[in-house]
Structure formats: C-alpha cells, structure tokens
N, C-alpha and C positions, 0 to 999 in steps of 0.2 A: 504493500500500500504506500511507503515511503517513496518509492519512486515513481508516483503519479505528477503530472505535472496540472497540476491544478488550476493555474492561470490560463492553460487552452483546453481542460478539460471540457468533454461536447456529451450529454447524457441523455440516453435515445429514447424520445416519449414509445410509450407502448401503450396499445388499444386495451381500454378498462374493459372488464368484464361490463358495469355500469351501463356501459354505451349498448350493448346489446339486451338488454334486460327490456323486459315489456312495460314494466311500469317503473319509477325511480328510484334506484338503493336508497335506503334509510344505515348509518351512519352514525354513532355514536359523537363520534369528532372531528370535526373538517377543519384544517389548519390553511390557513391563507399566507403565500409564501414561506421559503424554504431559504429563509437568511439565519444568521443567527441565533435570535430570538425563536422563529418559527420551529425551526430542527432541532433545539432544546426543548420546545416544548413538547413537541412528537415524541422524540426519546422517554422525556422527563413522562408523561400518559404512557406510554407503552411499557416500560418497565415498571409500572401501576397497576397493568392490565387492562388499561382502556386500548381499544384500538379505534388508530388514527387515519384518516386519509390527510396527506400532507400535500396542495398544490401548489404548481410554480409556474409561470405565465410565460419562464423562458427554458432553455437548456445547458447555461454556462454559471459559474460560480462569480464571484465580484470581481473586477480587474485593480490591481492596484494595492495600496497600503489601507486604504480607506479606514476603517475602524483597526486602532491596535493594539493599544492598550489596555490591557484584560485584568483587572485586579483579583486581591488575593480571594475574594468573596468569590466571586466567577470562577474561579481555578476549582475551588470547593464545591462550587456547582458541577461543573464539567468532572470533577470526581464521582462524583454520584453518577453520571450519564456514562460514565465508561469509557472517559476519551483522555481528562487531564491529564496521563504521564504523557500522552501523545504531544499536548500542549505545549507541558513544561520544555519536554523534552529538545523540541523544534523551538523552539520561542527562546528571546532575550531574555533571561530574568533581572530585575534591576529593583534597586530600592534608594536609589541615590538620586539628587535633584543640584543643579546648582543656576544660579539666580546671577545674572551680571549685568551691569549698569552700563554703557557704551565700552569701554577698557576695561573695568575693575569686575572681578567677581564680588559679588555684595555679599552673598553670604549659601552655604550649601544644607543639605538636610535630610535625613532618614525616614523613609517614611516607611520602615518596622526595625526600629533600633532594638527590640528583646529578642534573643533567641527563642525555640520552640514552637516553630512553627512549621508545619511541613511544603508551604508553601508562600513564594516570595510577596512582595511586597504589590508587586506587576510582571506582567509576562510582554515583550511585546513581540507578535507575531500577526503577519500579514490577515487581512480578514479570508483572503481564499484560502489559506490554510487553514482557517478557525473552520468555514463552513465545509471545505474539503473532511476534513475529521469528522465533523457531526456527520456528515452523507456517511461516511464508511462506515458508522458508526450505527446511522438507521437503518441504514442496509441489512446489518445484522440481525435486526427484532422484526421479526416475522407480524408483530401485531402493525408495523407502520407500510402503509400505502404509500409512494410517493409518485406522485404522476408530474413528470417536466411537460413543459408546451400545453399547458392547461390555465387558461386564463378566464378570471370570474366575471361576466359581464352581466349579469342581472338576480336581483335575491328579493322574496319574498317571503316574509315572517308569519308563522303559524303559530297559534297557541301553543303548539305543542313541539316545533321543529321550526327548523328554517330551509325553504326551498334553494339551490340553488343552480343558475344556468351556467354553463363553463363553454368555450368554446377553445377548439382543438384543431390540429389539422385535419384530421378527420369529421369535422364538422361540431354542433353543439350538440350537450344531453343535459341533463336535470339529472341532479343527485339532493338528497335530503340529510339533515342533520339536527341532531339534536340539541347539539352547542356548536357554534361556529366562533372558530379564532383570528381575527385581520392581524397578521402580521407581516402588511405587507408594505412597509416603509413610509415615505413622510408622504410623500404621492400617494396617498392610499385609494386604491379604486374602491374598498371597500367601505371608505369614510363617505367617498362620494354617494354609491350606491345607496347608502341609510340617509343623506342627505345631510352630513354631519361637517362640522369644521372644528378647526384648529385654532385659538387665539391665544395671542400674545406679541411679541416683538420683534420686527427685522430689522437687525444692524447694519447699516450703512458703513459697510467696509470690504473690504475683499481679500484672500488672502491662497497663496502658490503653495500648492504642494507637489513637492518633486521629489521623486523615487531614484536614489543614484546608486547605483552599483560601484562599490570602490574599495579599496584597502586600506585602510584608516586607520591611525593606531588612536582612537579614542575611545576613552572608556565606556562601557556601558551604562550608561546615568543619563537623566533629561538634563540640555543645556536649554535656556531659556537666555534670549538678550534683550535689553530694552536699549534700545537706541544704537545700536553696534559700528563701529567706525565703517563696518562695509556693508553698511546700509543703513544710514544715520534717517532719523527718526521714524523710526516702522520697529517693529520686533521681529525677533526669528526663534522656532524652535527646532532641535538637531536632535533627534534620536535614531537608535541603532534596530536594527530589524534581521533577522536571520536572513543568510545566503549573499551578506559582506553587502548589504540595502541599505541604505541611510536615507530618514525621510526627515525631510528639511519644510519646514513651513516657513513662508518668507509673507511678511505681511506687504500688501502692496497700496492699501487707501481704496476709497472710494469708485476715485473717476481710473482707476485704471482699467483696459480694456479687456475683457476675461480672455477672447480670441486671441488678440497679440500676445499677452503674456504665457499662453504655454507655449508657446514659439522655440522653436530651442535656440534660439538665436537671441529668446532673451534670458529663458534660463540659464544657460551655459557659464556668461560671465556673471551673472548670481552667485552660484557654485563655487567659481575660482575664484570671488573675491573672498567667501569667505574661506577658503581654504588655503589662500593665501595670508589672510589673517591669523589661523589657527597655526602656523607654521606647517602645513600642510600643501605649500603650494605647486608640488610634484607627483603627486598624488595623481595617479591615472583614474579618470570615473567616465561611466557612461550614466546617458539619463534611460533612465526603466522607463518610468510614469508619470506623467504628470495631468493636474487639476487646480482650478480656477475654482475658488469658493464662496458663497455668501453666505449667512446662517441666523437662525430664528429663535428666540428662546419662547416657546408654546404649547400649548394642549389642549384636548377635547373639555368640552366641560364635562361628561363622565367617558368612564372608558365601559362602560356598558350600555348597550342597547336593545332589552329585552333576552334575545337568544344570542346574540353578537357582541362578544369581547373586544378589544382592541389593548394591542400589546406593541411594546417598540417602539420606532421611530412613527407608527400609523397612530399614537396617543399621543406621545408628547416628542417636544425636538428641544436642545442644547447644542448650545457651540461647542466644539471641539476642545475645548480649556476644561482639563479636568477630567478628559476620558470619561465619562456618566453617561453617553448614549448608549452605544452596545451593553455597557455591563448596567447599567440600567433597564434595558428590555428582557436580558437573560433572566435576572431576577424580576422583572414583571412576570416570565415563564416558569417560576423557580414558585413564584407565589399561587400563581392558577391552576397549577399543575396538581396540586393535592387533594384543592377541594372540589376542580371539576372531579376527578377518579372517586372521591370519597360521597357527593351525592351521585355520581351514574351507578356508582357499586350498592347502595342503599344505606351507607353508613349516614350519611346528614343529609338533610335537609335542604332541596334547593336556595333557602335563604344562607347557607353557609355563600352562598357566592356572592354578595352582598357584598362582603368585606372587601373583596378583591378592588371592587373600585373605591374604596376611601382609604385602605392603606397602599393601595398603587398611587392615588390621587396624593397623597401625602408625599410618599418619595418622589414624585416628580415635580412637587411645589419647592423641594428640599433640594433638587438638581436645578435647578430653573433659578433662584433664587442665587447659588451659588455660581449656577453659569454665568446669570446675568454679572454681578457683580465682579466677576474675572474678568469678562469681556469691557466695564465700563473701567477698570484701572488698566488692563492691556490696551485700550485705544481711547482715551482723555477725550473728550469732549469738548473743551475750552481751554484756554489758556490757564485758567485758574485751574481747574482741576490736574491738567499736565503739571505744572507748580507742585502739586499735593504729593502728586504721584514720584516724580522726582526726588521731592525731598523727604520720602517716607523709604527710597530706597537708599539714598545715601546717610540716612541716618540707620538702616539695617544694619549697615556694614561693622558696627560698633553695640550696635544697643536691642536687645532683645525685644522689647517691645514694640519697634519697630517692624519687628522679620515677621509680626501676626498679622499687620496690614497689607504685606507686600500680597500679592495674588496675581498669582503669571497662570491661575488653574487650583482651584481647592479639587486637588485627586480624590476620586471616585472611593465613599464609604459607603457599607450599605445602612438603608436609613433604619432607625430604631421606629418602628411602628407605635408609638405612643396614644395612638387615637382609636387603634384595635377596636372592635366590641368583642376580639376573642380574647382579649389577654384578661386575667385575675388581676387587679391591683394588689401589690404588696401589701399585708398587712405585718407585717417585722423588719426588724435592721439586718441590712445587708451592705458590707462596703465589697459591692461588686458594681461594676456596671454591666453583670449582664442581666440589666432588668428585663421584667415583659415586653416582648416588641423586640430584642436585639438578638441581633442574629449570635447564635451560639461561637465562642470563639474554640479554638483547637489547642492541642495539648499533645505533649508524648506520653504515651501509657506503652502500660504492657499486658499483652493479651496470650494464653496461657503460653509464659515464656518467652515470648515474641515480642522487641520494640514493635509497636502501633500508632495510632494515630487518634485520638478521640472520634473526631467526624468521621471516621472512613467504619466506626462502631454503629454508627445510627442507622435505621432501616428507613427507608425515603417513601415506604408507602405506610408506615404505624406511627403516631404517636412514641416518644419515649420519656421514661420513666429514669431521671439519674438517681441514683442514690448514696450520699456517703453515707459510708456502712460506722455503725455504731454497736453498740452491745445488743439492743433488739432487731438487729437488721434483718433475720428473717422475718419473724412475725409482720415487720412493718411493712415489708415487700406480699406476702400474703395478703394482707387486708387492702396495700395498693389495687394487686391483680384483684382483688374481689370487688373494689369500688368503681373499677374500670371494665367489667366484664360485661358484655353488653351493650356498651356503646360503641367503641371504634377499635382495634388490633392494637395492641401497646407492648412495646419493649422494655424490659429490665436492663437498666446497665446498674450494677453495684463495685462503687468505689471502695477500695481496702481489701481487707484481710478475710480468709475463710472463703468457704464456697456456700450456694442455697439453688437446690436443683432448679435447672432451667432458665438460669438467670448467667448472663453473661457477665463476667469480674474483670475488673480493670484494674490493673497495680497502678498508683499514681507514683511512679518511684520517683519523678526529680520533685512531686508535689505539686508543680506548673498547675496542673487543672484544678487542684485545692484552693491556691491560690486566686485564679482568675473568673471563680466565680463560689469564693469564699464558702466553698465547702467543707464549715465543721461539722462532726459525728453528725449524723442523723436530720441534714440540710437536704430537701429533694427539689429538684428541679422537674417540672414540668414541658416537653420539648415538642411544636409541632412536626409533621412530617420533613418540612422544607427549612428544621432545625432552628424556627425560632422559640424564642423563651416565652411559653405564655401565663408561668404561674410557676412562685415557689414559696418554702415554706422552710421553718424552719425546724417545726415539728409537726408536720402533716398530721390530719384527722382522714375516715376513709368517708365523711359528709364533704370535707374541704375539697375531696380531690376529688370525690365523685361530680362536684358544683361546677370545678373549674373545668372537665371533660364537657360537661354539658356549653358550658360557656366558649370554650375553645371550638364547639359542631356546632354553633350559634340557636342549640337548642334552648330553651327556656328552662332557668334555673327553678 
C-alpha cells in the first residue's frame, strides 16, 4: 500500500447493485463525500457496526498540501480507525514553533513540553496521504460502501428517511436513508440542496501556497515571520512535509492577482529570496504545487437539518492559522459517530442526537473565534493596530506576558464541551482538568506485562468505566456493572493492584494517568465512546452512576 502514488491515484466507479433494484435501497447511513472528515466517519460507523454507503462526486484524492496539520487529538482518532501508525509513520512529527519579527526571532515554544505521550504534539502530512490511508483503510471493512463518480443532485426529506437522487455515469437512481451525513466541503451541494447557508466573515486578503521539493537542512518546527526582510511587510509560514516538500505560505495583500501569482515566474524568486535569506541560497528546489487563497471564518446556524447532519468544512470554515479545519471536522466525525451507531442499534434515543449540534456548534464558535483573532493580528487592519501588533512582538522577545498576545495561529485543541446536556456536573474537588466535556488525555500503563497506552485501552463502541482500585474495588466494580446493565455496553478498566474477573487492569507504573486526572483510591471516571469525560466521582453510589448513564443516552433522569 506504501507505494501507491496517491496524488495520481484514479478509483474506478462501479455499477451499484442500487441502480438495478426495482424500487430504492433503504440504507442505514449515506455519507456525503469521501475527504477527511467523511472516510473517518464511515470507518468510525462501520467498526460500530453500522453500515455505511460513502459517496464521492469524483474519482481522485486532493492534489497538493492543502490541509496538514493533524494534531495530537486526531492522531488519537485515527488510532481508533486503524490507520494512525500509518500517519505517524509517513508524517513530520513536530512540537516546536518559532515566532520572528522581520530579523530577530522573538521568541520559540512547545507545544507538549511533558513526556508520556504516545503521540506528538502534530503530524504534518500531505492531505492525499491522510485520505489515501482512510480509503485503504475502508476498503478493508466490508460494512463501508464506497461509490466514486456518484454525485448528489436532488434530496427529499421523509418522516422517517431521507430520499436521495445521485447521478453517475451510468445515469441517475434514488437511494434512501435513514440518516444522511454532508460532508462535502465548504461548497457544499448538500447545504444548497436543504436550502441552507453559511454566515460569518471574508477577509480581505490573499495568500500563496507553494509546495517545493528541496533538500533543506531545516528543522522540523513551524517558522512563522512577521514582516521578513525578503518580503517586508506581508508574513510567511515554512513548514516541513514528508518526501523532502516544504510548504511555504507567503502572504500577498489584497489586490494581488490570484492568476498571476501562481505563475512560477512569480513564485520562483519568492523561494530564493527567502532561501537566500535563510543561508540557504544553493539549495536546489522544484515547485510541486501551488494555490492562491482567500478565507472565511463561518457557519451554518445548526449543523442539523431534521435527517441531515452537516460535518467539516460543509458546517463551518477557519482560516488556515491554527490548523482547526480538518482536525476540527474529524472530531465533528469522532462526535456523531457514537450516537448515530448507539440510536440505529437501539441503545438511545433518537434525541441522543440533539447534542451533536450544540456541542459541535460550541467547538466551532471556539475555532472561529480563535481563527478570527489570529487572522486580525496576522494582517492589522490600521495603522494603529499594526503599532499594537508590532510592539507586542518586540516586547515578547524579553517579557513573558507578552508571548500570550502574540498569535501567528492559537494551534488546534480539542474543545472541552462545557455546554453538554450529557455531561454530570461535578459534584467534589478535583484538581484535574479533565473535567466533563474534555477529551480524555493519554498515559503509559501497562497491560498484562506489556508497556501500553491508556487510549489504545478504550473500546470506541461502549461507554467506559475507569477505576482507581482501592480496598473495595471489587465490590465497587460489581454494583458499577449492575447500575449500568441495561442501558448501553460499558467497559471496566481498573487502575492498580490485584485482579477482579473480566475487568481489564492497568498498572499505572510511572503514575502519569494518576496524576493527570487525579486518580486517588477509589476516584471513577465516567468515559463516552468517543473518550470524552462525562461524569466522575469520587466515591460513586450505583443511583449516581446509574443517573449519569441515563444522562450521558440523553435519557430522562
């Protein structure tokens, strides 16, 4: 599989069965587009046991660098899906950032300074490789459909499904579904179809990205310039991409002309000045790719529309500062993925799906808000504000409280869901942040005998149950499974010593996972499928934990 070429790979549609059928397959899950977002979420249903038909309007993967920055939350996703070594593997790993003012570096930064982690900080890898991997990767699960050269051009909403018409080379047919997913970028045909829009902001700026092939001895880290002597007043960012790729963002203003400027006649000496600058100026490169960009920070006002989801770049859009598009729509598939599988299987309630749109709507107010703000100190507005900006970077260079204003891009976290109606509010002291709503963090354990991984412990279609073992840790695990029988599949994991049949033990030998989410004796955490924290306790009752299962299937307590 490693030596596909993925940038001219051509994927040959094939006649559905559907098309021949006398009246319209009916369909548990129709997924709209086969990006990112789309083929995560296909995987993420089919290793659930839903089966998915996944379509795609063309037959090629994305050209170019376009999305590539994949953070450590993603990677953890794409763990689950069966693809991340393939990721890491191929991919830049980097955790390093550094920040410079026309000459001077102003100031550099870590972003996962702690050990124990099994995975870095960002990956960064071409997006045809990201979608290359998920295709090999659905290919494999027999429950996912995927039809290329299948494009959606008409849908009509049912009480009970959603109709819809595709056309093909072989002409149109009608297929039906239960739930349907638009995951099909910011153009979305299927936003239009519902008759739906996007609001919010287009910035008035433009900006070059050029894919160079070259030998560089530069480290793997984000270089960010503001104002750069080889190309004074605009910014530039340089990072490193697998296959010796360097993708250079060169900001160009407004009135610049998008045709002209992928010109390689104007590229070219872009490149060598700054490579001449960098003491690089021998350096042989070819240009790969290049793109002329403008960007929006926006969104639907719900990402639901009766039977019709909307996930990715078809919800919401961010500038490019801060990498939160792609790994922002993953985890919009990372969140829908549980609770469509958990009502199509009978476990909740179709109002479990409720939630999907106020805690996706929440994370992309949290993208949106940081994107805009990156974008408004990356390109000043006035002269006053250029001033601001200026002097908040050369006062970085010395004074820490400065380096919290600079914003060249607040990199991609995932959001703490705080507004939940499935999460339990605390009711004890806990000095962890991994309260209800935040995504569970990772640890090294060890599983019988074996260094492990905490997350790689959790089962992505059950609820989980953590538990630091204490002196009643059986019993306590007993009345857990018995106050949770009944509602949804739930895992045991027990922290410490001893063993209690059918319950999986983690040794926390460096203590990391005690630590990070202050598990003393007899502290349980309550985990959804998609490993968020939605309730914990510090001495659970089997009334507390039965309330907060109920609460977590948006059942009625």
């Amino acid at each position: 599989m490693s030596s596909i070429d993925y940038q001219n790979a051509v994927f040959a549609y094939c006649r559905s069965a559907d098309q021949d059928a006398l009246r319209p397959s009916h369909h548990p899950v129709v997924v709209i587009g086969a990006g990112p977002v789309g083929l995560s979420l296909a995987i993420d249903l089919a290793q659930q046991g839903v089966a998915v038909v996944l379509l795609d309007n063309d037959d090629r993967l994305s050209s170019g660098s376009r999305a590539i920055c994949f953070a450590k939350r993603t990677l953890e996703v794409f763990d689950r899906l069966g693809c991340g070594d393939r990721m890491v593997d191929k991919g830049v790993s980097w955790s390093v950032g550094k920040v410079f003012l026309q000459e001077e570096m102003v100031y550099r930064f870590d972003l996962l300074p702690e050990a124990g982690h099994e995975r870095p900080a960002f990956v960064n890898l071409q997006q045809y490789y990201v979608e290359g991997f998920l295709v090999d990767r659905a290919q494999e699960l027999p429950l996912i459909d995927l039809r290329w050269k299948t494009a959606v051009t008409g849908l009509n909403q049912h009480q009970d499904h959603t109709e819809l018409t595709v056309e093909t080379p072989d002409g149109p047919y009608v297929l039906k579904a239960t739930y349907v997913v638009a995951c099909d970028g910011a153009r979305s045909t299927m936003r239009r179809l519902c008759g739906q829009e996007s609001h919010g902001q287009t910035f008035r700026d433009r900006f070059l990205i050029a894919d160079v092939k070259m030998k560089a001895d530069f480290p793997a880290e984000r270089w960010f310039w503001f104002d750069p002597p080889f190309h004074p007043n605009q910014s530039v960012l340089l990072h490193k991409q697998p296959d010796d790729v360097w993708r250079i963002d060169f900001q160009l203003g407004w009135d610049a002309d998008p045709e002209v400027e992928k010109r390689p006649e104007k590229i070219l000496p872009r490149v060598r000045e700054l490579l001449a600058y960098t003491a690089m100026k021998d350096a042989g490169f070819e240009l790969e790719w290049a793109s002329v960009y403008t960007f929006s920070c926006l969104r639907m006002n719900s990402f639901r529309l009766d039977r019709v989801f909307f996930a990715g770049d078809s919800a919401h859009g961010v500038s490019p500062f801060g990498a939160r598009g792609a790994n922002s729509g993953i985890q919009d598939a990372e969140n829908l993925a549980w609770k469509l599988a958990h009502v199509l299987q009978g476990r909740a309630a179709p109002e479990l799906l409720h939630s999907y749109d106020s805690e996706r709507i929440q994370a992309a107010d949290e993208n949106i808000l940081n994107s805009t703000r990156a974008t408004d100190f990356i390109t000043p507005k006035s002269e006053i504000s250029r001033l601001f900006r200026d002097s908040t970077l050369r006062l970085a260079r010395d004074h820490g409280f400065a380096r919290s204003l600079v914003n060249s891009g607040r990199l991609s976290v995932p959001c703490i869901v705080d507004v939940s109606e499935l999460n339990t509010p605390d009711g004890e002291v806990f000095d962890s942040v991994m309260r209800p709503g935040a995504a569970a963090a990772d640890a090294p354990v060890i599983v019988a005998g074996q260094p492990a991984w905490f997350l790689r412990q959790m089962n992505s279609s059950t609820f989980t149950l953590l538990v630091f073992g204490g002196p009643s840790s059986a019993t306590l695990i007993r009345d857990l499974q018995a106050c949770a029988e009944g509602q949804a599949p739930v895992q045991v994991l027990l922290v410490g010593e001893g063993a209690v049949d059918g319950v999986r033990m983690l040794d926390d030998a460096q203590g990391l996972l005690s630590v990070r989410f202050d598990g003393q004796p007899g502290t349980v955490y309550l985990l959804r499928p998609d490993q968020h924290v939605c309730a914990r306790w510090r001495s659970p009752n089997a009334n507390a934990v039965h309330a907060a299962m109920r609460r977590a299937l948006a059942r009625p307590c």
